[in-house]
C-alpha positions in Angstrom: 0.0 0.0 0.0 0.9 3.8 -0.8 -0.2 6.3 0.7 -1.2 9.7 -1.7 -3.2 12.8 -0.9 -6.3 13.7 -2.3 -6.4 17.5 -4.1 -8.3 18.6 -0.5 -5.3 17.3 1.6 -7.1 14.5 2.8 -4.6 11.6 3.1 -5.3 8.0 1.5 -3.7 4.3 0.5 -4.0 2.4 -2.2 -2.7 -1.2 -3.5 -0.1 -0.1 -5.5 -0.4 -3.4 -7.6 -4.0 -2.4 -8.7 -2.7 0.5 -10.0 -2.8 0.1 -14.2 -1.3 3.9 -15.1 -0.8 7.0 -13.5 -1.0 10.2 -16.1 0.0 13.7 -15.6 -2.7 16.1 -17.3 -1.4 18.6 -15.6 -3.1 17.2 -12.7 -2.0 13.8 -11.7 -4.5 11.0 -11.8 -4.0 7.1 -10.6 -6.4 5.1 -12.5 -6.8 1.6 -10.9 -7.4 -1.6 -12.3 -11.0 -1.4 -12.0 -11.3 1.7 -14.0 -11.7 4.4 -10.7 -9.7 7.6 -11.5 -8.1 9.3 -8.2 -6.5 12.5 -8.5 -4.0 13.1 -6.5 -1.6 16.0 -5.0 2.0 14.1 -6.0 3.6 14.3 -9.3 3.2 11.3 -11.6 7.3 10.7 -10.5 6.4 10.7 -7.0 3.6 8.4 -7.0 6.3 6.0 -9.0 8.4 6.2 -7.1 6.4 5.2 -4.3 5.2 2.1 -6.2 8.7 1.2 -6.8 9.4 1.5 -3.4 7.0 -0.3 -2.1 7.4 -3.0 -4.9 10.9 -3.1 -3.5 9.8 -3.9 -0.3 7.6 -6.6 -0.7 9.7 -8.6 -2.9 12.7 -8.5 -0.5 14.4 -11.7 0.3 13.3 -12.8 4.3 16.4 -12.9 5.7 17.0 -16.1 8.1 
């Protein structure tokens, strides 16, 4: 999960693997696997980077 801001500040998460492609129109906007369209406060480089990070994260080798 990432966690963006909405354009009125509020603060939310979303599964970064349901994201399908973020745009930047200016505005940036996360569009979702299931077609839902957030627009967000972060530039469309933040928000990937974000996803990479958590991407990084989650794949990480458990250590024993």
């Amino acid at each position: 999960m990432i966690q963006l801001t909405r354009l009125n500040g509020q603060a939310f998460v979303v599964n970064a693997e349901k994201i399908r492609y973020v745009e930047s129109t200016p505005d940036t906007i996360v569009c979702t696997d299931h077609g839902e369209k957030l627009m967000v406060r972060e530039s469309l480089q933040e928000v990937i980077r974000r996803a990479i990070d958590y991407a990084r994260i989650i794949r990480r080798p458990i250590a024993d």
